[in-house]
Backbone as ProteinMPNN parsed JSONL, in Angstrom:
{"seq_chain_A": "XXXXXXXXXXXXXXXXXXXXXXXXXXXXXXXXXXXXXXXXXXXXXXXXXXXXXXXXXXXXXXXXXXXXXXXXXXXXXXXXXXXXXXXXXXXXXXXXXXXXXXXXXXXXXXXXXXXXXXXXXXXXXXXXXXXXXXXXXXXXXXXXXXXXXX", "coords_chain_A": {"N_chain_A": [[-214.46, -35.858, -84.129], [-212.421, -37.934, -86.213], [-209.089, -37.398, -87.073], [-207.688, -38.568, -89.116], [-204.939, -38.699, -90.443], [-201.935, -39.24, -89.238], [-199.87, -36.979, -86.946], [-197.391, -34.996, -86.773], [-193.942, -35.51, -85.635], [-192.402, -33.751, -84.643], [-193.077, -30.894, -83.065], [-193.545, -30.872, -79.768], [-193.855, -30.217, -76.547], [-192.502, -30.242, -72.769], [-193.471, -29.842, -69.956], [-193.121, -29.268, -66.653], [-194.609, -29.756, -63.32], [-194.77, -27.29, -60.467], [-192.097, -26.383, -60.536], [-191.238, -23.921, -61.497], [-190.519, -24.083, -64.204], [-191.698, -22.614, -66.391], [-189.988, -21.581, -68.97], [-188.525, -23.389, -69.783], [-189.26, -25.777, -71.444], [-188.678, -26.728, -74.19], [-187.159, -29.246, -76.046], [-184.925, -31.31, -77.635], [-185.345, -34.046, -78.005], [-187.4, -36.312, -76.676], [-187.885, -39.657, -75.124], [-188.454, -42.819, -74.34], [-191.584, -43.538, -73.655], [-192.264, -46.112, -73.074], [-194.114, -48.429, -72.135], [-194.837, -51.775, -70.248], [-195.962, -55.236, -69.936], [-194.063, -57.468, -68.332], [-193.894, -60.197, -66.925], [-195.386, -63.066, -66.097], [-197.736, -65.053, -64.121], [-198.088, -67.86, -62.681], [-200.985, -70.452, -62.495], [-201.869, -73.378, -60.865], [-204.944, -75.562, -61.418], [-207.051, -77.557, -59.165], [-207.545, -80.431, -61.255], [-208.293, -79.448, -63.061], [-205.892, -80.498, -66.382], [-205.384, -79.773, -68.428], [-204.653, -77.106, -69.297], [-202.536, -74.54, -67.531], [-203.596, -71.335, -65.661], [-202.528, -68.796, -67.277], [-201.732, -65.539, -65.396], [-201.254, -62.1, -65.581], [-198.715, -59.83, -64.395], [-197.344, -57.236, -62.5], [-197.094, -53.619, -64.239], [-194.208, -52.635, -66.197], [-192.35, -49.378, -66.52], [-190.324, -47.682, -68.581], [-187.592, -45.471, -68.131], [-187.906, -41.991, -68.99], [-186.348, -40.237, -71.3], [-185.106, -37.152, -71.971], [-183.57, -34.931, -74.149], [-181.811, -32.129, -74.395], [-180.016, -28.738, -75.47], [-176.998, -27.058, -73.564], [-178.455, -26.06, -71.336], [-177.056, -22.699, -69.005], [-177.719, -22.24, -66.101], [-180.116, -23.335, -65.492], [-182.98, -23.598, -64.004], [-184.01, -26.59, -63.97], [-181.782, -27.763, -63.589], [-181.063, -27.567, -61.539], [-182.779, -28.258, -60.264], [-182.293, -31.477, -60.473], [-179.647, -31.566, -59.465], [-179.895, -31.125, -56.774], [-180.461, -33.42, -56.207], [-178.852, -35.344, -57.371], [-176.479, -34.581, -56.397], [-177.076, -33.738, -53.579], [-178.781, -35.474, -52.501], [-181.059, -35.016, -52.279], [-184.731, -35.131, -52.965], [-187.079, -34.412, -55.032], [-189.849, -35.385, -56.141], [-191.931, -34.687, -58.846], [-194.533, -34.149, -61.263], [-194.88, -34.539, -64.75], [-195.176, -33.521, -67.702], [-195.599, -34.705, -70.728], [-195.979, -33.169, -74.094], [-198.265, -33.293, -76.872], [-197.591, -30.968, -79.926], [-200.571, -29.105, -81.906], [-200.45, -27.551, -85.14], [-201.351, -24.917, -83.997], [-199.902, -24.472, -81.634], [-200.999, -25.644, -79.681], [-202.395, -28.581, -77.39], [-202.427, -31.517, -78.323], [-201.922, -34.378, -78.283], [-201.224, -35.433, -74.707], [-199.171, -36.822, -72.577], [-198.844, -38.12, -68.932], [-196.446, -38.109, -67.01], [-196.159, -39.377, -63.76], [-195.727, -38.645, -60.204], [-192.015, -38.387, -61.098], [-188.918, -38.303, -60.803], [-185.282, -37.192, -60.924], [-183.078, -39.431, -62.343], [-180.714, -39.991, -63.958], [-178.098, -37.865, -65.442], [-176.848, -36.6, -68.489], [-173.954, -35.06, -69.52], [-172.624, -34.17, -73.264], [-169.82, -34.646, -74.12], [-166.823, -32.931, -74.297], [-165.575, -31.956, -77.426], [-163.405, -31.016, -79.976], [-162.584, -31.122, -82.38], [-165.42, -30.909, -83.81], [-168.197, -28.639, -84.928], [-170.386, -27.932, -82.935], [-173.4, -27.373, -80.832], [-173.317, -27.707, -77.006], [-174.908, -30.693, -75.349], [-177.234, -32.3, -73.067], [-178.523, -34.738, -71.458], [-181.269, -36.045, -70.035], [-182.577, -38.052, -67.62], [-185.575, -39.199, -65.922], [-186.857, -41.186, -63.672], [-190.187, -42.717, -62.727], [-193.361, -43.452, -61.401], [-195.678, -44.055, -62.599], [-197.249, -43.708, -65.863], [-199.825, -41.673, -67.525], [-201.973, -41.309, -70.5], [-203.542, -38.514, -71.721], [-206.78, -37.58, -71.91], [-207.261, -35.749, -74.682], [-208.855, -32.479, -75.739], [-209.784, -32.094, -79.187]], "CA_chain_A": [[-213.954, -36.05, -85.461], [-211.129, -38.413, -86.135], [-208.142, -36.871, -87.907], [-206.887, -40.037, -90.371], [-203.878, -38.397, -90.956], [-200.701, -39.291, -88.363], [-199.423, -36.256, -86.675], [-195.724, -34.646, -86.732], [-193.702, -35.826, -84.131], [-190.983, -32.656, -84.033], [-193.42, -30.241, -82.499], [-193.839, -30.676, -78.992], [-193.143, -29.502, -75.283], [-192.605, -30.654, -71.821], [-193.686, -29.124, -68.986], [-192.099, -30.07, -65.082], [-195.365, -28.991, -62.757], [-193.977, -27.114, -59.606], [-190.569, -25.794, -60.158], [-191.03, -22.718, -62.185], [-189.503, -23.986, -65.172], [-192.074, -22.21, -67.797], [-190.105, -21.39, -70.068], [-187.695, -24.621, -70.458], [-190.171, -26.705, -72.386], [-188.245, -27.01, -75.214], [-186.424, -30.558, -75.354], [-184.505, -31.727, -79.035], [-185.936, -34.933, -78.04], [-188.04, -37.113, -76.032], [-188.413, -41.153, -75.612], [-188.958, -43.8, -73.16], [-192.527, -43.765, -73.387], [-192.616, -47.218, -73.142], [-194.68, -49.381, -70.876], [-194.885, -53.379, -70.698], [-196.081, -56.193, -68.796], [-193.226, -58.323, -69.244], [-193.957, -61.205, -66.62], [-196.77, -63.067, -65.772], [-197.254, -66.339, -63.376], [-199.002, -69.556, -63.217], [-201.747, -70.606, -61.252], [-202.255, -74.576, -62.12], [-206.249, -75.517, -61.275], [-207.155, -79.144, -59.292], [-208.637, -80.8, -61.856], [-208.126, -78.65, -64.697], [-204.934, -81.023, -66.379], [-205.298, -79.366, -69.898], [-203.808, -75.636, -68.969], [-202.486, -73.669, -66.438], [-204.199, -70.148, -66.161], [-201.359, -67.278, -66.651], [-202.026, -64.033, -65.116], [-200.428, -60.858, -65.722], [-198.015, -59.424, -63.194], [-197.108, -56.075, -62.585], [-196.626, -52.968, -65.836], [-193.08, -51.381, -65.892], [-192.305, -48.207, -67.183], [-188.673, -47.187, -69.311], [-186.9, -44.12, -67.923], [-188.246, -40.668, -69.232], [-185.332, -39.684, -71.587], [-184.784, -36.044, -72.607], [-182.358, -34.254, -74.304], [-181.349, -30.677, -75.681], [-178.827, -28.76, -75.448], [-177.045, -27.237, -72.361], [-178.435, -24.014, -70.269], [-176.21, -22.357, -68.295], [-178.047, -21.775, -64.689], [-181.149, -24.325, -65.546], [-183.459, -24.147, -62.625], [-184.385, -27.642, -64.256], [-180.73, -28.749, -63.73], [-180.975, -26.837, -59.86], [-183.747, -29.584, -59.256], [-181.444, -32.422, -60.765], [-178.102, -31.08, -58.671], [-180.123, -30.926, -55.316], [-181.169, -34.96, -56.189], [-177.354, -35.938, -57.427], [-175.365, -34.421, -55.055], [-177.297, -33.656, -52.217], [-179.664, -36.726, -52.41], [-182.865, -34.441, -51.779], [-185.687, -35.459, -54.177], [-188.689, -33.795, -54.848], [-191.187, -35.824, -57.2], [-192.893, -33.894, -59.408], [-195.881, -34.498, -62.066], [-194.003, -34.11, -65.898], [-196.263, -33.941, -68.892], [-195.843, -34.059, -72.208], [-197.479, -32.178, -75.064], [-197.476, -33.265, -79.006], [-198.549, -29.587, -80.311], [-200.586, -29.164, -83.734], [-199.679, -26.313, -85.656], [-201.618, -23.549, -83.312], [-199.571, -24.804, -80.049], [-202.174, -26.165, -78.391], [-201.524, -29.797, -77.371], [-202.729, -32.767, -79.474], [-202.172, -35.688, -77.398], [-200.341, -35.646, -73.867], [-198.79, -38.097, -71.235], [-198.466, -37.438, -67.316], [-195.704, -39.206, -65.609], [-196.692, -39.305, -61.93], [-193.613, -38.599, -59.238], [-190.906, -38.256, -61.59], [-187.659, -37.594, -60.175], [-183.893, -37.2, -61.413], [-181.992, -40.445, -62.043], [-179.419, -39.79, -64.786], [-177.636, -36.879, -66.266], [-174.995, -36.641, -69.288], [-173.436, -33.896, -70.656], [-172.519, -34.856, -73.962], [-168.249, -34.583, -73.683], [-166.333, -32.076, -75.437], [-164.876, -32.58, -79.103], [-162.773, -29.659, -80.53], [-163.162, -31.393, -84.332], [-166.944, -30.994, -83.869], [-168.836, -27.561, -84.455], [-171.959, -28.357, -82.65], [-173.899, -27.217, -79.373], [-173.198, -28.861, -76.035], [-176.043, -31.084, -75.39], [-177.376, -32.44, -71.942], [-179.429, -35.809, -71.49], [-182.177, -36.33, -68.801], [-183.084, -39.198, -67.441], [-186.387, -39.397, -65.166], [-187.795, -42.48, -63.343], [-191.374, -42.338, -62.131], [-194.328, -44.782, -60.812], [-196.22, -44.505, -63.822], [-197.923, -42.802, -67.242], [-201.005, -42.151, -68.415], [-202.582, -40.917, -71.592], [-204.619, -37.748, -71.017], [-208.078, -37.0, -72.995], [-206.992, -34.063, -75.132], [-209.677, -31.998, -77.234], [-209.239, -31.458, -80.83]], "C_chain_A": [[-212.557, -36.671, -85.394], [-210.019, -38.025, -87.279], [-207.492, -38.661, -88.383], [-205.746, -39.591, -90.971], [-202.694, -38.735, -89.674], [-199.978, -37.979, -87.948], [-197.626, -35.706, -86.604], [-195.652, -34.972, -85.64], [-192.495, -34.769, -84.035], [-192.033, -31.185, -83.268], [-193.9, -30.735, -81.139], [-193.506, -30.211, -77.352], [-193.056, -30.353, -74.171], [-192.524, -29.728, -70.33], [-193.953, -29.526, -67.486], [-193.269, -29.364, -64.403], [-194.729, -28.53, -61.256], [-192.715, -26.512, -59.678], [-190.508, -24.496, -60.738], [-190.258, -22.661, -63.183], [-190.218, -23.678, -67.03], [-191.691, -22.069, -69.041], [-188.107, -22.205, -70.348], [-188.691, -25.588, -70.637], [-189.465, -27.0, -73.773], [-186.688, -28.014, -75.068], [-185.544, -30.789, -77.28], [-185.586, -33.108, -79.133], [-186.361, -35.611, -76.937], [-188.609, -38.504, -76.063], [-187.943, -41.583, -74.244], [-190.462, -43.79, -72.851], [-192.944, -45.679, -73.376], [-193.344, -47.72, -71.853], [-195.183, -51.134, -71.402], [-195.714, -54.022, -69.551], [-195.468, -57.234, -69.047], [-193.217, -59.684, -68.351], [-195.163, -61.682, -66.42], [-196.465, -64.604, -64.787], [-198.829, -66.938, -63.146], [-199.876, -69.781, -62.554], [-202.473, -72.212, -61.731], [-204.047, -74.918, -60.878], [-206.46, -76.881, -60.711], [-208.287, -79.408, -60.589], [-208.74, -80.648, -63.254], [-206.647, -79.318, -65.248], [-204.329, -80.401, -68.04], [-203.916, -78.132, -70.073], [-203.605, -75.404, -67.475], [-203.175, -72.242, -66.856], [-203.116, -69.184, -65.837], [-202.458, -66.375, -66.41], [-201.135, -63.15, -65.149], [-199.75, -60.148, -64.373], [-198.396, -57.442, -63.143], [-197.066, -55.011, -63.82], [-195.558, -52.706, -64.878], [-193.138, -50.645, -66.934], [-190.593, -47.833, -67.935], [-188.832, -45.682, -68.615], [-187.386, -43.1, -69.138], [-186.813, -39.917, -69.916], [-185.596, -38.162, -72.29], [-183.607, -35.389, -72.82], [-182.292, -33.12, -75.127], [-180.244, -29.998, -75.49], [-178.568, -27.175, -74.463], [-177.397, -25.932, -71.912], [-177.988, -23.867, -69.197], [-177.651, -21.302, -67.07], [-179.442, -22.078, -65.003], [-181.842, -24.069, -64.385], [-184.152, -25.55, -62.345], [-182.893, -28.304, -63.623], [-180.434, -28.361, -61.986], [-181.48, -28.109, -59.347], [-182.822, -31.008, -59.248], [-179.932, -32.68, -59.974], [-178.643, -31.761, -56.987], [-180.369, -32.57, -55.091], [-180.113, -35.743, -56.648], [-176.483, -35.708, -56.333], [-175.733, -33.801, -53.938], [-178.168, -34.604, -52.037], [-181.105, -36.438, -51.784], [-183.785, -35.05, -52.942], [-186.815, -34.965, -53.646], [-189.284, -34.347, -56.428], [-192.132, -34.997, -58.127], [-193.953, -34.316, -60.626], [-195.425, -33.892, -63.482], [-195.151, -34.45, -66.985], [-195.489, -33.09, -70.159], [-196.285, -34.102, -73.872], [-197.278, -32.976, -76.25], [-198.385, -32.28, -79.08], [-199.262, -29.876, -81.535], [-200.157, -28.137, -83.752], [-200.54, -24.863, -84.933], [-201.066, -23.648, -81.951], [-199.544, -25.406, -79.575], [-201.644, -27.602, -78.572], [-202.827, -31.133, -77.808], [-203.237, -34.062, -78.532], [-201.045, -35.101, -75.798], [-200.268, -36.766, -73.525], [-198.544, -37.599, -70.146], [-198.104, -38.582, -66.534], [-195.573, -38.458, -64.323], [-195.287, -39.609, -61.397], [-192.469, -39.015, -59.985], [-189.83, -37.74, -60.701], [-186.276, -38.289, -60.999], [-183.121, -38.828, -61.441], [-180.874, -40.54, -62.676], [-179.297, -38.057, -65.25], [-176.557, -36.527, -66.577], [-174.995, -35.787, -69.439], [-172.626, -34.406, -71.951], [-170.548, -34.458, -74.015], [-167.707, -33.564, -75.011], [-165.202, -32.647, -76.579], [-164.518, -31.214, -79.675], [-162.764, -30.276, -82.059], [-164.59, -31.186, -84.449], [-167.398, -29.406, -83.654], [-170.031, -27.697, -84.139], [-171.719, -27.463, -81.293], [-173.54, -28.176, -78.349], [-174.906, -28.985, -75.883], [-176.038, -31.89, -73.692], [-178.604, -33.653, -72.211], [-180.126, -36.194, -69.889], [-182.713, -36.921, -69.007], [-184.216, -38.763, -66.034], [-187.028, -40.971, -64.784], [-189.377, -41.691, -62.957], [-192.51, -43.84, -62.018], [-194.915, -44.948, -62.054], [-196.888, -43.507, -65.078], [-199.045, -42.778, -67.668], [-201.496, -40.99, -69.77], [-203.694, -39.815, -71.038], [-205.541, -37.366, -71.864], [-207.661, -35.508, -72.755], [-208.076, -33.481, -76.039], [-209.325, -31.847, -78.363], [-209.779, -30.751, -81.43]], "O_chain_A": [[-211.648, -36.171, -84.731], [-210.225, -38.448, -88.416], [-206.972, -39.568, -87.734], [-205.478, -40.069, -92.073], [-202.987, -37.831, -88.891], [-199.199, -37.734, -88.869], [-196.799, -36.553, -86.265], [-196.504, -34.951, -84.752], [-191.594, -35.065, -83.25], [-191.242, -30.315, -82.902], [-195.031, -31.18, -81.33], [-192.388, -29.697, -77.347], [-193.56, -31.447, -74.425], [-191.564, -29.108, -69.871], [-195.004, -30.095, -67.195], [-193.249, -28.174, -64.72], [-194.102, -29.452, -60.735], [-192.289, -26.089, -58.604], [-189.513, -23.868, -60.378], [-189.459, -21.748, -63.391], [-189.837, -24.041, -68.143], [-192.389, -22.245, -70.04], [-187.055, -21.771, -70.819], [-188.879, -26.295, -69.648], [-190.142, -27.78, -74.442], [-185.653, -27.805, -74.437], [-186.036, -29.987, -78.074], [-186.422, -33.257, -80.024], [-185.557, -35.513, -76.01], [-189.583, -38.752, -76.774], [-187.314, -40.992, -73.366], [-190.7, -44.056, -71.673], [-194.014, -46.161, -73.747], [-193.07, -47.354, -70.71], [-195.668, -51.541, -72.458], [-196.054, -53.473, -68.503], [-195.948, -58.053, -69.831], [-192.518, -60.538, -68.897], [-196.112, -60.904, -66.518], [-195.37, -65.16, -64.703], [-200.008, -66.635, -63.331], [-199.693, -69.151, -61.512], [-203.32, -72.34, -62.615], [-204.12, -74.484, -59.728], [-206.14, -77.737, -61.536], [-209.369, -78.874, -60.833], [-209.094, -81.346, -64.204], [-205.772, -78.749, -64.595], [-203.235, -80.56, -68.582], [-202.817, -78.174, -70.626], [-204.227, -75.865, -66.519], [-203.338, -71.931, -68.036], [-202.771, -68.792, -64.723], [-203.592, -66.325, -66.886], [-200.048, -63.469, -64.668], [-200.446, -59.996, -63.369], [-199.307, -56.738, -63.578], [-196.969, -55.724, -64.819], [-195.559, -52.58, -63.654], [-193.695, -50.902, -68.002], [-189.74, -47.865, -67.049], [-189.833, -44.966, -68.568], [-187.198, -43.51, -70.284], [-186.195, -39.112, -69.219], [-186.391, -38.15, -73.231], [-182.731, -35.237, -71.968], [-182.626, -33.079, -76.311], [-179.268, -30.724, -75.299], [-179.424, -26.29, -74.448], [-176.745, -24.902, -72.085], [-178.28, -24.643, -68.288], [-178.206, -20.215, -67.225], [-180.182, -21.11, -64.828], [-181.135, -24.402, -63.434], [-184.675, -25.89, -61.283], [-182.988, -29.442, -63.165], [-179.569, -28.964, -61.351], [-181.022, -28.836, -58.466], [-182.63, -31.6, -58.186], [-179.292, -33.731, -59.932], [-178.04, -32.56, -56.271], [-180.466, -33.005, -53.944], [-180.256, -36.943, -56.416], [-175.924, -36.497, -55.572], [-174.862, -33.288, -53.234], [-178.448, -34.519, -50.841], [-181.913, -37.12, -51.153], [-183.159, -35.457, -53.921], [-187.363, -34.971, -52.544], [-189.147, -33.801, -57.523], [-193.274, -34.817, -57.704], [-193.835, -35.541, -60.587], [-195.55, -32.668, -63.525], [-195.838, -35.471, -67.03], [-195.091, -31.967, -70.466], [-196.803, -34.992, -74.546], [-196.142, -33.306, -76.591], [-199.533, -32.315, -78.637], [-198.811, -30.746, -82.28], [-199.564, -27.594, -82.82], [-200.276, -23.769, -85.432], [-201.624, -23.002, -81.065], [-198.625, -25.953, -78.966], [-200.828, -27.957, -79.422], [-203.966, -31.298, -77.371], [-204.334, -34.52, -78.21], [-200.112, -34.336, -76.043], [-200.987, -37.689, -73.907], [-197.964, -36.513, -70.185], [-198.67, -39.45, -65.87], [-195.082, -37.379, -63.99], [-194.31, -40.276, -61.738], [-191.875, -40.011, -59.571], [-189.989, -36.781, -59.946], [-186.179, -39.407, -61.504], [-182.633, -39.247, -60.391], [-179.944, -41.128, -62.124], [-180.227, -37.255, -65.347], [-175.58, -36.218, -65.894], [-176.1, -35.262, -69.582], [-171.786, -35.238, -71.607], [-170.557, -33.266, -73.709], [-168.054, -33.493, -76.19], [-164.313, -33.495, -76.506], [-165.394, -30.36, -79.807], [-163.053, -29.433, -82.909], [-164.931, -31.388, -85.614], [-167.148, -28.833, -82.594], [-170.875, -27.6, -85.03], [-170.689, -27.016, -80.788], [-173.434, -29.365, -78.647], [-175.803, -28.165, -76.08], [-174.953, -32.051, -73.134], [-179.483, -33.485, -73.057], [-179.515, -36.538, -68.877], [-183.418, -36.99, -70.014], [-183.741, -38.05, -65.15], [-187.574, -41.715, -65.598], [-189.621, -40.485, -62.922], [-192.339, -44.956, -62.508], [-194.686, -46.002, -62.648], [-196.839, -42.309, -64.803], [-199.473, -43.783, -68.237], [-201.18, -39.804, -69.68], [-204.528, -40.073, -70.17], [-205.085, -36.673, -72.774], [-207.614, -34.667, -71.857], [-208.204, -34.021, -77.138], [-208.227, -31.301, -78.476], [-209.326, -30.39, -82.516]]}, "name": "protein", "num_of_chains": 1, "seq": "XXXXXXXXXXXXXXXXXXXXXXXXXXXXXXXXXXXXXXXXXXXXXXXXXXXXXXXXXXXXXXXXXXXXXXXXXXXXXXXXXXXXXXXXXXXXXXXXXXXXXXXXXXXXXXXXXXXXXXXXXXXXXXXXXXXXXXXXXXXXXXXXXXXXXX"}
Protein backbone atom coordinates (compact mmCIF):
# COMPACT_ATOMS: atom_id res chain seq x y z
CA UNK A 1 0.00 0.00 0.00
CA UNK A 2 1.37 3.33 -1.03
CA UNK A 3 0.96 6.09 1.55
CA UNK A 4 0.25 9.44 -0.89
CA UNK A 5 0.83 11.54 1.81
CA UNK A 6 4.77 12.90 2.34
CA UNK A 7 6.09 11.97 5.67
CA UNK A 8 7.46 14.34 8.64
CA UNK A 9 10.91 14.89 8.44
CA UNK A 10 11.57 15.89 12.44
CA UNK A 11 11.10 12.38 13.70
CA UNK A 12 13.95 10.31 13.21
CA UNK A 13 17.13 8.45 14.65
CA UNK A 14 20.58 7.38 13.89
CA UNK A 15 22.08 4.51 14.91
CA UNK A 16 26.36 3.94 14.78
CA UNK A 17 26.47 -0.20 14.50
CA UNK A 18 29.35 -1.45 16.84
CA UNK A 19 30.23 1.05 19.42
CA UNK A 20 27.58 0.78 22.00
CA UNK A 21 26.11 3.99 21.39
CA UNK A 22 22.23 2.83 21.91
CA UNK A 23 21.08 5.31 23.41
CA UNK A 24 22.69 8.45 21.42
CA UNK A 25 20.36 8.27 18.47
CA UNK A 26 18.99 11.39 18.91
CA UNK A 27 20.59 14.04 16.40
CA UNK A 28 18.70 17.90 16.03
CA UNK A 29 19.60 17.31 12.54
CA UNK A 30 20.78 15.32 9.74
CA UNK A 31 21.91 16.14 5.91
CA UNK A 32 24.33 15.26 3.32
CA UNK A 33 22.40 12.61 1.90
CA UNK A 34 23.38 13.55 -1.28
CA UNK A 35 24.79 11.44 -4.05
CA UNK A 36 25.79 12.50 -7.78
CA UNK A 37 27.47 11.48 -10.79
CA UNK A 38 28.99 14.63 -11.59
CA UNK A 39 31.52 13.60 -14.46
CA UNK A 40 31.30 11.58 -17.29
CA UNK A 41 33.86 10.99 -20.42
CA UNK A 42 33.90 10.61 -24.06
CA UNK A 43 34.47 7.77 -26.09
CA UNK A 44 34.43 9.16 -29.95
CA UNK A 45 33.42 5.92 -32.40
CA UNK A 46 35.51 5.34 -36.04
CA UNK A 47 33.02 6.13 -38.21
CA UNK A 48 30.37 7.35 -36.10
CA UNK A 49 31.07 11.51 -37.02
CA UNK A 50 27.54 12.58 -35.73
CA UNK A 51 28.16 12.00 -31.70
CA UNK A 52 30.47 11.01 -29.31
CA UNK A 53 29.04 8.37 -26.78
CA UNK A 54 29.33 9.89 -23.01
CA UNK A 55 29.53 7.47 -20.28
CA UNK A 56 29.05 7.99 -16.75
CA UNK A 57 32.01 8.02 -14.40
CA UNK A 58 32.17 7.29 -10.96
CA UNK A 59 28.93 8.39 -8.00
CA UNK A 60 30.24 10.65 -5.11
CA UNK A 61 28.78 10.90 -1.93
CA UNK A 62 28.51 14.52 0.43
CA UNK A 63 29.82 14.13 3.98
CA UNK A 64 27.25 12.66 6.56
CA UNK A 65 26.45 15.86 8.59
CA UNK A 66 25.00 15.64 12.11
CA UNK A 67 24.33 17.84 14.69
CA UNK A 68 22.81 18.19 18.34
CA UNK A 69 23.78 19.38 21.12
CA UNK A 70 26.89 18.59 23.30
CA UNK A 71 27.21 15.32 25.73
CA UNK A 72 29.56 15.43 28.19
CA UNK A 73 31.56 11.87 28.06
CA UNK A 74 29.93 10.77 24.46
CA UNK A 75 31.23 7.35 23.75
CA UNK A 76 30.23 8.66 20.14
CA UNK A 77 32.71 11.57 20.62
CA UNK A 78 35.40 8.66 22.36
CA UNK A 79 35.21 7.10 18.74
CA UNK A 80 35.73 10.63 17.05
CA UNK A 81 38.80 11.64 19.67
CA UNK A 82 40.60 8.22 19.07
CA UNK A 83 40.31 9.21 14.94
CA UNK A 84 41.35 13.15 15.56
CA UNK A 85 43.96 12.91 17.81
CA UNK A 86 45.23 9.63 17.79
CA UNK A 87 44.64 8.92 14.02
CA UNK A 88 43.07 5.34 14.83
CA UNK A 89 39.92 4.79 12.70
CA UNK A 90 37.51 2.28 12.99
CA UNK A 91 34.79 2.28 10.07
CA UNK A 92 31.65 1.52 11.09
CA UNK A 93 28.10 0.84 9.27
CA UNK A 94 25.70 4.24 10.30
CA UNK A 95 22.04 4.05 9.47
CA UNK A 96 19.48 6.20 9.46
CA UNK A 97 15.84 5.86 10.45
CA UNK A 98 12.78 8.35 9.37
CA UNK A 99 10.30 7.01 12.26
CA UNK A 100 6.33 7.15 11.75
CA UNK A 101 4.48 7.94 14.68
CA UNK A 102 4.85 4.27 16.47
CA UNK A 103 8.89 4.50 16.23
CA UNK A 104 9.34 2.04 13.97
CA UNK A 105 11.37 3.19 10.93
CA UNK A 106 9.72 4.37 7.68
CA UNK A 107 12.43 4.65 5.29
CA UNK A 108 16.28 4.14 6.15
CA UNK A 109 19.83 4.73 4.59
CA UNK A 110 23.12 2.65 5.42
CA UNK A 111 26.32 4.45 4.96
CA UNK A 112 28.96 1.73 4.55
CA UNK A 113 32.55 2.42 6.50
CA UNK A 114 31.81 5.68 7.86
CA UNK A 115 34.42 7.21 9.81
CA UNK A 116 35.12 10.66 11.67
CA UNK A 117 36.28 13.54 9.46
CA UNK A 118 35.07 16.80 11.04
CA UNK A 119 34.00 18.02 14.39
CA UNK A 120 32.69 21.62 15.61
CA UNK A 121 31.65 22.66 18.72
CA UNK A 122 29.54 25.47 18.14
CA UNK A 123 31.79 28.54 20.12
CA UNK A 124 30.65 30.14 23.15
CA UNK A 125 28.39 33.42 23.20
CA UNK A 126 27.53 34.85 26.69
CA UNK A 127 24.55 37.18 24.86
CA UNK A 128 23.00 33.87 23.70
CA UNK A 129 20.78 31.59 26.06
CA UNK A 130 20.97 28.46 24.11
CA UNK A 131 22.51 24.81 24.44
CA UNK A 132 26.05 24.09 23.30
CA UNK A 133 25.73 22.27 20.13
CA UNK A 134 28.31 19.82 18.42
CA UNK A 135 28.49 19.10 14.52
CA UNK A 136 29.53 15.69 13.00
CA UNK A 137 30.91 15.20 10.04
CA UNK A 138 31.27 11.48 8.57
CA UNK A 139 32.85 10.43 5.22
CA UNK A 140 32.09 6.95 3.93
CA UNK A 141 32.34 4.76 0.53
CA UNK A 142 28.83 4.83 -0.05
CA UNK A 143 24.72 4.80 0.74
CA UNK A 144 22.08 2.83 0.05
CA UNK A 145 18.35 2.92 0.47
CA UNK A 146 17.09 -0.02 2.56
CA UNK A 147 13.57 -1.87 1.79
CA UNK A 148 11.60 -0.85 4.87
CA UNK A 149 8.04 -2.47 5.62
CA UNK A 150 5.10 -0.37 6.21
Amino acid sequence: MVNRYPPAGFHFSVIFDGLGTEKETGFQSVSGLNASIPNSFEIKEGGENRFTHRLPERATYDNLVLKRGLLVGSELIGWFRDAIEYFKFQPITVTVNLLNENHEPLESWQFVNAWPSKWNIEGFDAEKNGIMAETIELSYQYYTRLEVGT
